[in-house]
Backbone as ProteinMPNN parsed JSONL, in Angstrom:
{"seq_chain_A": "XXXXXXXXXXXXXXXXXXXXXXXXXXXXXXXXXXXXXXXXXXXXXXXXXXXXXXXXXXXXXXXXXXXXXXXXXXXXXXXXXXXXXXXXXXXXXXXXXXXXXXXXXXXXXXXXXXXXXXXXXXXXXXXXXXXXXXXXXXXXXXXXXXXXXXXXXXXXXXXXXXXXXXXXXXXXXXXXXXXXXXXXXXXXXXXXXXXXXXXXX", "coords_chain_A": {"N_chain_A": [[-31.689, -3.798, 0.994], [-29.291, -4.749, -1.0], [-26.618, -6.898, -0.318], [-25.176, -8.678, -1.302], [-25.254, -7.973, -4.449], [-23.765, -6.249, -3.98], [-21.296, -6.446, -3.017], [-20.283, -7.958, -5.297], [-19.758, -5.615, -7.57], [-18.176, -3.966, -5.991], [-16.062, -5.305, -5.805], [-15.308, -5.447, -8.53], [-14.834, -2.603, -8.944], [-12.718, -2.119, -7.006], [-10.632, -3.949, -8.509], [-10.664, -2.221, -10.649], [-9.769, 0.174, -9.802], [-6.642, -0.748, -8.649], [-5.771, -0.886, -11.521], [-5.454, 1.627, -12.103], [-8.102, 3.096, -13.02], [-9.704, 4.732, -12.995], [-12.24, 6.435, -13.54], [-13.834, 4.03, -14.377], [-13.873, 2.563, -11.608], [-14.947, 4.022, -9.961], [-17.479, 4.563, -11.246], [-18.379, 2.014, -11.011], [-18.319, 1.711, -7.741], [-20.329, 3.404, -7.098], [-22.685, 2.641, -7.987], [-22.596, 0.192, -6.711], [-22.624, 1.268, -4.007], [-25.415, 2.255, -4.3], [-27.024, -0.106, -4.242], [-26.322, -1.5, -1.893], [-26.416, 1.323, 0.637], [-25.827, 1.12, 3.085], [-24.189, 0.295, 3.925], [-20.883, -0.265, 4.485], [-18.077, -0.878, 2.83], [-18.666, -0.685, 0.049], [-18.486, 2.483, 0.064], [-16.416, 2.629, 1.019], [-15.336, 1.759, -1.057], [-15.535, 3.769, -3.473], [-14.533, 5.667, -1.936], [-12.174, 5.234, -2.607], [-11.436, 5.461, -5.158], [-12.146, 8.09, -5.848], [-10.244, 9.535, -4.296], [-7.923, 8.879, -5.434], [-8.529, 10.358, -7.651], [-8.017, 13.046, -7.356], [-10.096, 14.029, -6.236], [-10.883, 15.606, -3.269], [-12.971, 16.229, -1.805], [-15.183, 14.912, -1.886], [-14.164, 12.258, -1.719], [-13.643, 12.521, 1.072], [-16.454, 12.905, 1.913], [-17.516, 10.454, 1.426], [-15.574, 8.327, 2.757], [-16.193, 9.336, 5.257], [-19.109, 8.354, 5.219], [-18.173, 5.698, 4.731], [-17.36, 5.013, 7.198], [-19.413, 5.5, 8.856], [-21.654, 4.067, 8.754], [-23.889, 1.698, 8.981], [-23.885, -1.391, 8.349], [-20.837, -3.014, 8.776], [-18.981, -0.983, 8.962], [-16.057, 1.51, 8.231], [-12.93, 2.391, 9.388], [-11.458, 5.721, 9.391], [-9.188, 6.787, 7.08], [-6.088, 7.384, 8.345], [-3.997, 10.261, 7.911], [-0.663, 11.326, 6.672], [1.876, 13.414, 6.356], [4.027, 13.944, 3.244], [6.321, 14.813, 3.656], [6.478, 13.894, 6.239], [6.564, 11.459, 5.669], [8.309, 10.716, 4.349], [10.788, 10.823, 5.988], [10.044, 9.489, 7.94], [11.022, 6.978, 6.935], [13.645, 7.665, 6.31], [14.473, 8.064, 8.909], [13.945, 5.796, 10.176], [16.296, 4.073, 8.406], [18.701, 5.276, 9.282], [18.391, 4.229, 11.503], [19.587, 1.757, 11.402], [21.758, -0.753, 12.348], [25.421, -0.134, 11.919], [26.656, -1.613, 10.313], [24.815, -2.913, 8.184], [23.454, -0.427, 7.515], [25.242, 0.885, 6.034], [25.73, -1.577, 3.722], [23.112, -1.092, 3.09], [23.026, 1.301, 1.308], [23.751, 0.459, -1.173], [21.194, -0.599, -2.441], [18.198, 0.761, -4.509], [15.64, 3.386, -3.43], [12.541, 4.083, -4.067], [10.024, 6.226, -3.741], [6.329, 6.817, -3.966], [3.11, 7.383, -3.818], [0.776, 6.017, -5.21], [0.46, 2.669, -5.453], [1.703, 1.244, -8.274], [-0.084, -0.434, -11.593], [0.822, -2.58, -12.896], [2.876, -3.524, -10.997], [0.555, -4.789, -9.09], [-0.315, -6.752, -10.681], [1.277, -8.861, -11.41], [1.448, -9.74, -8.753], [0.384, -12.685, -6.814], [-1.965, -12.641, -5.382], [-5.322, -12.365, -6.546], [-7.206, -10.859, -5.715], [-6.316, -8.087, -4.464], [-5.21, -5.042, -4.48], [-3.864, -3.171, -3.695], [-0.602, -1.929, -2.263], [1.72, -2.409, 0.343], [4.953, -1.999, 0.28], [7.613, -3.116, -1.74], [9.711, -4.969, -3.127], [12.315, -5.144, -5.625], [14.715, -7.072, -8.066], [17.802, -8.794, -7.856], [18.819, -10.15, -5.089], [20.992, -8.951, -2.264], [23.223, -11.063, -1.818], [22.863, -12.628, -3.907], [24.724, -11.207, -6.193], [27.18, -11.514, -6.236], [27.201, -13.166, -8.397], [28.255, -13.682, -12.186], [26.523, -11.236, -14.179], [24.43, -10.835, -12.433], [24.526, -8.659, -11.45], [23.539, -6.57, -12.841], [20.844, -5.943, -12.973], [18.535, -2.998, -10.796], [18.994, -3.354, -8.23], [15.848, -2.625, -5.999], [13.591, -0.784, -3.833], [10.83, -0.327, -3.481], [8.628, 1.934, -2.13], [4.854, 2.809, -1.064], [2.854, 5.55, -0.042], [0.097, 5.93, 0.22], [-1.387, 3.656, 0.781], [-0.424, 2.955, 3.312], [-1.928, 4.89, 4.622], [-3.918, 3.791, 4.374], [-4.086, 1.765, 5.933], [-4.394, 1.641, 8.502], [-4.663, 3.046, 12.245], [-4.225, 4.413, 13.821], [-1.881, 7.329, 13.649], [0.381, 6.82, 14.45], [0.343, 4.119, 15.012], [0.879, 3.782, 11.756], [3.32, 5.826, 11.083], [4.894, 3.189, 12.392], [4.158, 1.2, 11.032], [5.067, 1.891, 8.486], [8.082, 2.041, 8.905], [8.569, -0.773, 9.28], [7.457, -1.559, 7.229], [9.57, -0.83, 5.56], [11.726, -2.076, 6.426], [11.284, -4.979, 5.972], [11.559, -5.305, 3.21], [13.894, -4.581, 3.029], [15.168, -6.555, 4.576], [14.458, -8.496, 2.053], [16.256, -7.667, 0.103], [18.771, -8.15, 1.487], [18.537, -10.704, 1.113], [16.977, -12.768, 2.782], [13.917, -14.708, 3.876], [11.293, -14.954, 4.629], [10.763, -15.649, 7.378], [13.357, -15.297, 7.686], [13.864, -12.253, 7.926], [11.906, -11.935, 10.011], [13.938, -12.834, 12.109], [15.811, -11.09, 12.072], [14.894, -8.808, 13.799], [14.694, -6.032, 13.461], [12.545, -3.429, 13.557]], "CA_chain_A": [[-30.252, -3.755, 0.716], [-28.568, -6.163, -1.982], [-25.286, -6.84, -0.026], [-23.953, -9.737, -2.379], [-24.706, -7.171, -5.409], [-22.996, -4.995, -3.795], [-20.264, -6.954, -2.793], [-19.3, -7.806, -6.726], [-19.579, -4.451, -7.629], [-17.532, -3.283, -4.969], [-14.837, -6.28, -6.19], [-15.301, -4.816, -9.249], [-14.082, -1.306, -8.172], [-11.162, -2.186, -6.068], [-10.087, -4.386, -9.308], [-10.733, -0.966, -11.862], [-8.638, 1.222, -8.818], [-5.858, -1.328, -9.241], [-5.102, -0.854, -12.734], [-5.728, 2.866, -12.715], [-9.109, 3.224, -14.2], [-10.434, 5.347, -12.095], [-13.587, 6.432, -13.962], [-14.922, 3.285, -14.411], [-14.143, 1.954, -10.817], [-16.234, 4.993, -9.254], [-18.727, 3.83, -11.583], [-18.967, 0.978, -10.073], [-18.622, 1.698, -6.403], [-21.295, 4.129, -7.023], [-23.982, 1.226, -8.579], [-22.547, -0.483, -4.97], [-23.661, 1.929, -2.698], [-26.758, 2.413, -4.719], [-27.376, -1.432, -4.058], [-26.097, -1.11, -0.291], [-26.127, 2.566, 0.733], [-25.541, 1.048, 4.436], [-22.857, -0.97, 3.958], [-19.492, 0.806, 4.398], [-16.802, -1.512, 2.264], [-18.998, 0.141, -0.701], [-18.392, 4.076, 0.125], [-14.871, 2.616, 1.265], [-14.495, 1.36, -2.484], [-15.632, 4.518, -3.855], [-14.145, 7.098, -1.26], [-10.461, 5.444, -2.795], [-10.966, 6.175, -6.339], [-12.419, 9.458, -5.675], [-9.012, 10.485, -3.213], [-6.718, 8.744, -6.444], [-9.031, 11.512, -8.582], [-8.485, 14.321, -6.155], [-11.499, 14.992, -6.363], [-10.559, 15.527, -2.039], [-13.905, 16.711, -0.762], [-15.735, 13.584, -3.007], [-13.734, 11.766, -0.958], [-14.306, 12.324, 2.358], [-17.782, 12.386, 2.169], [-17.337, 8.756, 1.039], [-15.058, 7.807, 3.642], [-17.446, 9.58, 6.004], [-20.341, 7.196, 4.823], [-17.78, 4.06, 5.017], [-17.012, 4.813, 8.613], [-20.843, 5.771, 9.708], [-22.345, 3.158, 7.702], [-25.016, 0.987, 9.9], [-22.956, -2.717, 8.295], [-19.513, -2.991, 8.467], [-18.247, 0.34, 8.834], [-14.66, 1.278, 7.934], [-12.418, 3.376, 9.97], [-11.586, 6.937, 8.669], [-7.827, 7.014, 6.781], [-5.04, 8.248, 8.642], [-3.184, 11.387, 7.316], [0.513, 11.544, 7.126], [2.009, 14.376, 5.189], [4.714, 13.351, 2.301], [8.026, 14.656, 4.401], [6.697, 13.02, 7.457], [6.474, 9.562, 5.41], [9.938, 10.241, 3.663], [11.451, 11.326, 7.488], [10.547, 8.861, 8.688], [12.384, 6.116, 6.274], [15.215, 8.14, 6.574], [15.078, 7.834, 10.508], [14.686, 3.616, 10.255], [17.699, 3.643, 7.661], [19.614, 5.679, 10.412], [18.93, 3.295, 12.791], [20.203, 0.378, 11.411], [23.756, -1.207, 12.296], [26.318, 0.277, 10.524], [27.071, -2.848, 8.565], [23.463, -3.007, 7.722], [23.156, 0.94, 6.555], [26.39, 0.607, 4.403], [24.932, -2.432, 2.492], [22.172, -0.653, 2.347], [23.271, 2.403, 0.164], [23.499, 0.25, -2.875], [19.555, -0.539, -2.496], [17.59, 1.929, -4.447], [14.649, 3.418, -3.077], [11.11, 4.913, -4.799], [8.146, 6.512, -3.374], [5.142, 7.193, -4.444], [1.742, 7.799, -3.161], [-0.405, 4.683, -4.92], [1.125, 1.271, -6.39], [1.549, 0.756, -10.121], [-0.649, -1.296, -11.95], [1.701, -3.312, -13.114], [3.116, -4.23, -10.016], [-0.345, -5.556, -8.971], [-1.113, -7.543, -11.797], [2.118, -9.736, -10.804], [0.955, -10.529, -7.609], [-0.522, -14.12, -7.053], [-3.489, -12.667, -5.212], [-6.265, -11.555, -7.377], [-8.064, -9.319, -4.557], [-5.293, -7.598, -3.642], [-5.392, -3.64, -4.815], [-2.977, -2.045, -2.819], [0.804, -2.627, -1.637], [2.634, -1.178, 1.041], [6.364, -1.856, -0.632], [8.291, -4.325, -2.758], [11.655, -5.236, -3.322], [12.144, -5.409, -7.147], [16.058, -6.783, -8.555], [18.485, -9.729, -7.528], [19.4, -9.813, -3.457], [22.91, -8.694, -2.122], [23.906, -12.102, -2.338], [23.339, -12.634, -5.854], [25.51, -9.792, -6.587], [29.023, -11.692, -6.538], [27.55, -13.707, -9.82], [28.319, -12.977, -13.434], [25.287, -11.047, -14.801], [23.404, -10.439, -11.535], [24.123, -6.626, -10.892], [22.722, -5.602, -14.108], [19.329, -5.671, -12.636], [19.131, -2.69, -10.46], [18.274, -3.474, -6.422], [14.917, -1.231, -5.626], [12.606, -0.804, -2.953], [9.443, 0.437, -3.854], [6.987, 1.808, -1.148], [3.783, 3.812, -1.507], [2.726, 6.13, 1.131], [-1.487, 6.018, 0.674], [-1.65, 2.399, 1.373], [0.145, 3.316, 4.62], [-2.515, 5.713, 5.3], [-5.532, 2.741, 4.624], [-4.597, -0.196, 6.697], [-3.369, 1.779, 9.851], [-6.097, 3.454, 12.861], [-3.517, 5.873, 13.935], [-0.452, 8.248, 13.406], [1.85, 5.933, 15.85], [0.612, 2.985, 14.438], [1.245, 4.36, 10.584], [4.507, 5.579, 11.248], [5.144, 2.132, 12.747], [4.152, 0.121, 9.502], [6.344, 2.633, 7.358], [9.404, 1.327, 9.278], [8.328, -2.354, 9.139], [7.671, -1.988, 5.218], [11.415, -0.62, 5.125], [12.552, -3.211, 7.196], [10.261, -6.138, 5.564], [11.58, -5.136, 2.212], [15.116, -4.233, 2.727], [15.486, -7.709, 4.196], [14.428, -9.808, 0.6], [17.437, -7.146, -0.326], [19.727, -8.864, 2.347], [18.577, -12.47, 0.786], [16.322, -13.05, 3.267], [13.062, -15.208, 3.589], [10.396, -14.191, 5.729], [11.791, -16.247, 8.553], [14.819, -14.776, 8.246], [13.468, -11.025, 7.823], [11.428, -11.756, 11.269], [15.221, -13.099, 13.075], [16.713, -9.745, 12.108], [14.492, -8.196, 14.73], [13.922, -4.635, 13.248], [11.279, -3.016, 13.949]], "C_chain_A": [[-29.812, -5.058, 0.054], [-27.601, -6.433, -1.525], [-24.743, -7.437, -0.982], [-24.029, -8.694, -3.644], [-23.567, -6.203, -5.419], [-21.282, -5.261, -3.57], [-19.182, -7.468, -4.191], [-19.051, -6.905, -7.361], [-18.536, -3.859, -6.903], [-16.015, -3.973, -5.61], [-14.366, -5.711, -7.167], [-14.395, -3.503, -9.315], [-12.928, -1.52, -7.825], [-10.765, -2.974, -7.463], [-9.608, -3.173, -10.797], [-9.286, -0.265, -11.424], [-7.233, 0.846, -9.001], [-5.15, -1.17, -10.294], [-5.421, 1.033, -13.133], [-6.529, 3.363, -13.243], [-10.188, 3.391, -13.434], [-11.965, 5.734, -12.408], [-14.444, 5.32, -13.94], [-15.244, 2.435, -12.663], [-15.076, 2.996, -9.843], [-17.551, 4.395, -9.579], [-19.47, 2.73, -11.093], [-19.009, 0.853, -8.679], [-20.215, 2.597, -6.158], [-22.826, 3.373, -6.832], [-23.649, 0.383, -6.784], [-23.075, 0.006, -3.803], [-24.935, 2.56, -3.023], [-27.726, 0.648, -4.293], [-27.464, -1.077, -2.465], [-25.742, 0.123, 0.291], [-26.007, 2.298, 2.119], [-24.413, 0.407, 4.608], [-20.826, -0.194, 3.637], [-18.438, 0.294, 3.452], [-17.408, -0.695, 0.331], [-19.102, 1.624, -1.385], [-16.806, 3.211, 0.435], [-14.471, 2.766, -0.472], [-14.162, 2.805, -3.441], [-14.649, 5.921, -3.503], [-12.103, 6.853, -2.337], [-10.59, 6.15, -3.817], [-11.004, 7.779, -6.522], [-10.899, 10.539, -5.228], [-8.33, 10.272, -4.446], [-7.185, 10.252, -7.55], [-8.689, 12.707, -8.023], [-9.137, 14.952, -6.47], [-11.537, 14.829, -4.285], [-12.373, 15.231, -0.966], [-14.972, 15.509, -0.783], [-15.395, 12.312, -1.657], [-13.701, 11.506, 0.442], [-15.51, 12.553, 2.951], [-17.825, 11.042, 2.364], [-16.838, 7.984, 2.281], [-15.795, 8.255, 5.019], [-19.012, 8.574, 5.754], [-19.5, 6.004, 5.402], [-17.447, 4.202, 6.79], [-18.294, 5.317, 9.459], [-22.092, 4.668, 9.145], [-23.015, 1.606, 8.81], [-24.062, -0.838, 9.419], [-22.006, -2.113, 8.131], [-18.794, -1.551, 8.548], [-16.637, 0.289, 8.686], [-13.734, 2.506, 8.451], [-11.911, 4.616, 8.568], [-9.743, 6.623, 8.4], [-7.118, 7.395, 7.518], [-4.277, 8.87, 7.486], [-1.881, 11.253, 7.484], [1.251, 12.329, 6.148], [3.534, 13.771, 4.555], [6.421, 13.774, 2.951], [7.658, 13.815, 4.908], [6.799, 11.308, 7.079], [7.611, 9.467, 5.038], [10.849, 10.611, 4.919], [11.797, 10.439, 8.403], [10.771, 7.144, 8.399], [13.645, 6.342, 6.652], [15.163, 7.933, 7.958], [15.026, 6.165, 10.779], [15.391, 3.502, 9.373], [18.705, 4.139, 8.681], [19.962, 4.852, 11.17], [19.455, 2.263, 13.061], [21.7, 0.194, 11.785], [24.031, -0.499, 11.292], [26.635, -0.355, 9.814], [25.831, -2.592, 8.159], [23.832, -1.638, 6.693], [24.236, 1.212, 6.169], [25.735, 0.389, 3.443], [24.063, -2.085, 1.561], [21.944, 0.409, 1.045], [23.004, 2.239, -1.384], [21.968, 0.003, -3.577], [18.968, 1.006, -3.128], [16.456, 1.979, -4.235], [13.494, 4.073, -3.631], [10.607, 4.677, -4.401], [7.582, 7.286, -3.74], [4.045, 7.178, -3.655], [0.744, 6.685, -3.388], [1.035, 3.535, -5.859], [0.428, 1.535, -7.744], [0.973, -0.522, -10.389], [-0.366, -2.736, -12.328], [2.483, -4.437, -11.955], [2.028, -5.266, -8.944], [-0.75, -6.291, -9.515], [0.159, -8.692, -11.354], [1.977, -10.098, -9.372], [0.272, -12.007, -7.621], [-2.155, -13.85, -6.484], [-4.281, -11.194, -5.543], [-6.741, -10.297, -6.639], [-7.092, -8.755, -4.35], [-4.905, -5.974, -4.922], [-4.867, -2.566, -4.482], [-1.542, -2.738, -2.322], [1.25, -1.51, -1.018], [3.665, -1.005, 0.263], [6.332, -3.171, -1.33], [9.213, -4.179, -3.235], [11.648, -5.827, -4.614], [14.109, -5.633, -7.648], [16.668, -7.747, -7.841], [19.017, -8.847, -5.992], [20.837, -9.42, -3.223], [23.604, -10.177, -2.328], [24.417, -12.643, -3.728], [24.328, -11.742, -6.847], [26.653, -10.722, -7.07], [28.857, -12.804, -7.715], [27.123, -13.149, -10.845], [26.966, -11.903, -13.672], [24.736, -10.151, -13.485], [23.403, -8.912, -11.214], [23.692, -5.88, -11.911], [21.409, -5.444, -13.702], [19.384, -4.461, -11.23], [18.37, -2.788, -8.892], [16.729, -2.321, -6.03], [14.241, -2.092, -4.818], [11.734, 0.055, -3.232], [8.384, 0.375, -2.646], [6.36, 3.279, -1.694], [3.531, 4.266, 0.066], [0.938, 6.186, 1.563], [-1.941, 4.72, 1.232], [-1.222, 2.602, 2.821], [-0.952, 3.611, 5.741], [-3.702, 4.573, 5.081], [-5.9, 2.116, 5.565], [-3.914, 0.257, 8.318], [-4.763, 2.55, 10.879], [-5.861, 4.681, 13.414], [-2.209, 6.278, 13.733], [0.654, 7.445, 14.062], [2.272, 4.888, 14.849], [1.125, 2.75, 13.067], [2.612, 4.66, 10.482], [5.251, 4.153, 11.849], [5.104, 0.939, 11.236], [5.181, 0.416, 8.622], [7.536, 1.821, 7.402], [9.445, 0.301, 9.093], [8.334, -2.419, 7.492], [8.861, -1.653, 4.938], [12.053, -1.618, 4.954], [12.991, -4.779, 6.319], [11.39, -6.118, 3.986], [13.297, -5.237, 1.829], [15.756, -5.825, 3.343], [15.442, -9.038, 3.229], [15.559, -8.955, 0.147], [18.361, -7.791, -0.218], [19.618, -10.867, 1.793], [17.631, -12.774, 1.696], [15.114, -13.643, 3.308], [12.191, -14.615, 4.64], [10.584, -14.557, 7.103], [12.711, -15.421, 8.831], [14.847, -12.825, 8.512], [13.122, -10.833, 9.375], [12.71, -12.13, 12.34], [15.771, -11.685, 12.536], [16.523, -8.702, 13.088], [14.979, -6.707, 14.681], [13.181, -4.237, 13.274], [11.715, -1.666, 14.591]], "O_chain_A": [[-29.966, -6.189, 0.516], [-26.876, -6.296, -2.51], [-23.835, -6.885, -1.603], [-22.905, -8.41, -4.058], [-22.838, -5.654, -6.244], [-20.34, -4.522, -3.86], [-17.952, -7.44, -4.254], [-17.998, -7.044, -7.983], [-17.953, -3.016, -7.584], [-15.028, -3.274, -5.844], [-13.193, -5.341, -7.124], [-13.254, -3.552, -9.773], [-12.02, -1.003, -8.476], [-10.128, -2.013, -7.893], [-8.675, -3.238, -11.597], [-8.237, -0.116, -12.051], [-6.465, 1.71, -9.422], [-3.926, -1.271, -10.206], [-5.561, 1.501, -14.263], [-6.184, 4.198, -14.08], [-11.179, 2.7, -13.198], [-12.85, 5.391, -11.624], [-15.617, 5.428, -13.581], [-16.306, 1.883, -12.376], [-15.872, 2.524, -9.031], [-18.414, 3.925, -8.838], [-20.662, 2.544, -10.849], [-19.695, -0.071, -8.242], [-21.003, 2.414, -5.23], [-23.704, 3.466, -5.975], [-24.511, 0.141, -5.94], [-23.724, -0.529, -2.904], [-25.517, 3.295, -2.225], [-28.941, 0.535, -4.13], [-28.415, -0.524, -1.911], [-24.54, 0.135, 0.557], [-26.073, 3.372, 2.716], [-23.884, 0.085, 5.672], [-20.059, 0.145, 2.736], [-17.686, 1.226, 3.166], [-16.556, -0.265, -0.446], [-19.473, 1.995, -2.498], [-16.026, 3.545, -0.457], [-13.668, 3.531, -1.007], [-13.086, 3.045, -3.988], [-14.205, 6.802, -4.239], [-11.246, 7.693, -2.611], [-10.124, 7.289, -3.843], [-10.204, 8.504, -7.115], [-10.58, 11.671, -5.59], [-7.941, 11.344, -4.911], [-6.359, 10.997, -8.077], [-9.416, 13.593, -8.473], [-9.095, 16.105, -6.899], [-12.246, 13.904, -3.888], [-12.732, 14.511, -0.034], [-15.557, 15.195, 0.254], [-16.192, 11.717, -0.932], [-13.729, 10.372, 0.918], [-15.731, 12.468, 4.159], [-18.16, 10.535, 3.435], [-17.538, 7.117, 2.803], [-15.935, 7.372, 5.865], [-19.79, 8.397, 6.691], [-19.922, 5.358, 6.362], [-17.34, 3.162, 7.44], [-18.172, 5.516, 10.668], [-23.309, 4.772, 9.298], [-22.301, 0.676, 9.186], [-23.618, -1.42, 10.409], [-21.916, -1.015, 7.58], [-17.817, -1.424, 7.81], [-15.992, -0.725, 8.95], [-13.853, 3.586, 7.873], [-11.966, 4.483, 7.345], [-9.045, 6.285, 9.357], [-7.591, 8.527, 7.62], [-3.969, 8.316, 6.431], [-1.653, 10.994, 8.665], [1.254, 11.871, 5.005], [4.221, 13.137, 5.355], [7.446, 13.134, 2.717], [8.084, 12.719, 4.543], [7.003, 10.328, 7.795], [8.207, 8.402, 5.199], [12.011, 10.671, 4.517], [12.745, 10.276, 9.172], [10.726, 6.262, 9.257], [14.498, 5.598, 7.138], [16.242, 7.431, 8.272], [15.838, 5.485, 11.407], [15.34, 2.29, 9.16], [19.613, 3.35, 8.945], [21.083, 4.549, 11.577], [19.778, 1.756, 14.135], [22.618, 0.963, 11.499], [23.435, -0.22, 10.251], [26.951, -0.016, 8.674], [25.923, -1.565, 7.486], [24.297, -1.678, 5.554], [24.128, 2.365, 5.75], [25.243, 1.13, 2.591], [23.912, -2.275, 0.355], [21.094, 0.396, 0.155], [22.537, 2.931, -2.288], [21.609, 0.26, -4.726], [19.139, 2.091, -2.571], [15.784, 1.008, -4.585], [13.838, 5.251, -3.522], [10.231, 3.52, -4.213], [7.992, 8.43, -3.932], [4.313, 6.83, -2.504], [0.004, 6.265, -2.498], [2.042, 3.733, -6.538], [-0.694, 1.847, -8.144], [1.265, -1.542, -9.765], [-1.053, -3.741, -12.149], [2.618, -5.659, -12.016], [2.43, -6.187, -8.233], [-1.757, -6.805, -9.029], [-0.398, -9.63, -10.785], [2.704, -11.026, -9.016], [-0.391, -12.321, -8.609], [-3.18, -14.434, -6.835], [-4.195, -9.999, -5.259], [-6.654, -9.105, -6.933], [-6.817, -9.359, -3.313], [-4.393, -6.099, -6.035], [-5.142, -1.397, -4.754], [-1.45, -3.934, -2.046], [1.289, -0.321, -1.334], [3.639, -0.043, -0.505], [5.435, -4.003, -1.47], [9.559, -3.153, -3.82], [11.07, -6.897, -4.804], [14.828, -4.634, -7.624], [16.071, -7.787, -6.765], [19.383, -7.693, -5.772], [21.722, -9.624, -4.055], [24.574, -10.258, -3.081], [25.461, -12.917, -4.321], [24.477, -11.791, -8.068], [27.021, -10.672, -8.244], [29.86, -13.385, -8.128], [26.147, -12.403, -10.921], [26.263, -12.152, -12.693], [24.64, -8.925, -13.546], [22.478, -8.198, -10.826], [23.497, -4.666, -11.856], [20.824, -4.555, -14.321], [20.242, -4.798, -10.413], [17.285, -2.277, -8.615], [16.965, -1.131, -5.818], [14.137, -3.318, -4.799], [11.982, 1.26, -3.197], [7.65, -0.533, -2.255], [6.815, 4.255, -2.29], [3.851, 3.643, 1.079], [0.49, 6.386, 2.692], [-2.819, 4.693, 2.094], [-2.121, 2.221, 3.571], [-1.109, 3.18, 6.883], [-4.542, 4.669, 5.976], [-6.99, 1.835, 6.062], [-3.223, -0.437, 9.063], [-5.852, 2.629, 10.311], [-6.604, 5.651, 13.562], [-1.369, 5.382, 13.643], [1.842, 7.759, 13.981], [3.301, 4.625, 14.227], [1.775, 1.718, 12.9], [3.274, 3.86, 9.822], [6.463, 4.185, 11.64], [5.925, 0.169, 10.738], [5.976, -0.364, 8.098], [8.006, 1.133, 6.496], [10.527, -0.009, 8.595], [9.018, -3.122, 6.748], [9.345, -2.207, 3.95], [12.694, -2.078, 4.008], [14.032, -5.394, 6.091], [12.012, -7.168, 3.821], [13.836, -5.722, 0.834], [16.701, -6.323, 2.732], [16.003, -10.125, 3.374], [16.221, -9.752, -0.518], [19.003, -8.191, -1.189], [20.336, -11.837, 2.037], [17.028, -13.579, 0.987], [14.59, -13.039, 2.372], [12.605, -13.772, 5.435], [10.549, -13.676, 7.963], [12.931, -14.879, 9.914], [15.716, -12.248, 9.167], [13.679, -9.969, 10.053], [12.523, -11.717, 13.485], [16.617, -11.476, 13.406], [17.382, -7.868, 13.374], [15.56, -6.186, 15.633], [12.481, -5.03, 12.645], [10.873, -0.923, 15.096]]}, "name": "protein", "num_of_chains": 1, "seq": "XXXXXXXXXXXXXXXXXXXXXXXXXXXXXXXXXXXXXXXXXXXXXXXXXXXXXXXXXXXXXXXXXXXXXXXXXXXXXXXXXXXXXXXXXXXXXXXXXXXXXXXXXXXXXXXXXXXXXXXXXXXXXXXXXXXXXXXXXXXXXXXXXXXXXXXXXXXXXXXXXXXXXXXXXXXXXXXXXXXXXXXXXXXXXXXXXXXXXXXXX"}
């Protein structure tokens, strides 16, 4: 087993998946678990592009390898079907204060299923291939100067990242709300300090 081949290869991949370019990052998870066919972060790399292809069944073979895989194994995705992820936004916007879910109205919100390429390539860190959300557009504060409301407030979350970095259905619906939360406070002006004193959750 080559792990380190396998391990730039694999980098490789998750960097293709990123920008949408799905054919070639298979390609290369493939050459990865041909290097390390024990090594699970290699069928992980592969099993994503495969699910972005729906090619489904492709896919959970793959993710079946990355989570039976003798190194490193990688737990199996959680499922959460596309109401139950938009259900249950709408039930942590409910729950906020009513000053809060006023404010919030003027925030607009988009979801999707994977992050745009685009929005990864502006990130500061290189490895990084997936986003839960992101708050895109000048904060409520900035609002009351000249200019600033021409840009228009959004919250952008994806719902498959959700399903990667979570072990179960509780805990998944639990992140959802936190990426609301997380997101809708850089809305409020907030710093990450001040996001964690708002004590939502």
């Amino acid at each position: 087993m080559n792990q380190q081949r396998a391990e730039i290869l694999s980098r490789r991949s998750l960097r293709a998946y990123a920008n949408n370019q799905l054919s070639t990052a298979i390609a290369w998870a493939q050459q990865a678990c041909a290097e390390a066919p024990d090594w699970g972060p290699a069928w992980w790399a592969l099993a994503l592009s495969q699910e972005r292809s729906d090619n489904d069944e492709d896919a959970a073979r793959s993710f079946a390898h990355a989570a039976n895989a003798v190194h490193e194994p990688c737990d199996l995705p959680i499922r959460i079907a596309w109401q139950d992820f938009c259900d249950c936004i709408t039930a942590a916007q409910n729950d906020l204060p009513p000053a809060l879910l006023a404010a919030s109205r003027a925030c607009h919100l988009i979801l999707d299923d994977y992050t745009p390429a685009a929005f990864l390539n502006a990130t500061e860190d290189e490895d990084s291939y997936e986003l839960l959300g992101l708050f895109s557009g000048h904060p409520l504060p900035d609002h009351s100067y000249e200019g600033h409301g021409d840009t228009a407030a959004t919250i952008y979350m994806w719902r498959r990242p959700h399903e990667h970095c979570c072990e179960d259905y509780q805990q998944c619906l639990a992140e959802i709300r936190n990426t609301y939360y997380h997101e809708l406070g850089h809305y409020f002006g907030y710093d990450e300090d001040g996001i964690a004193a708002m004590g939502l959750s």
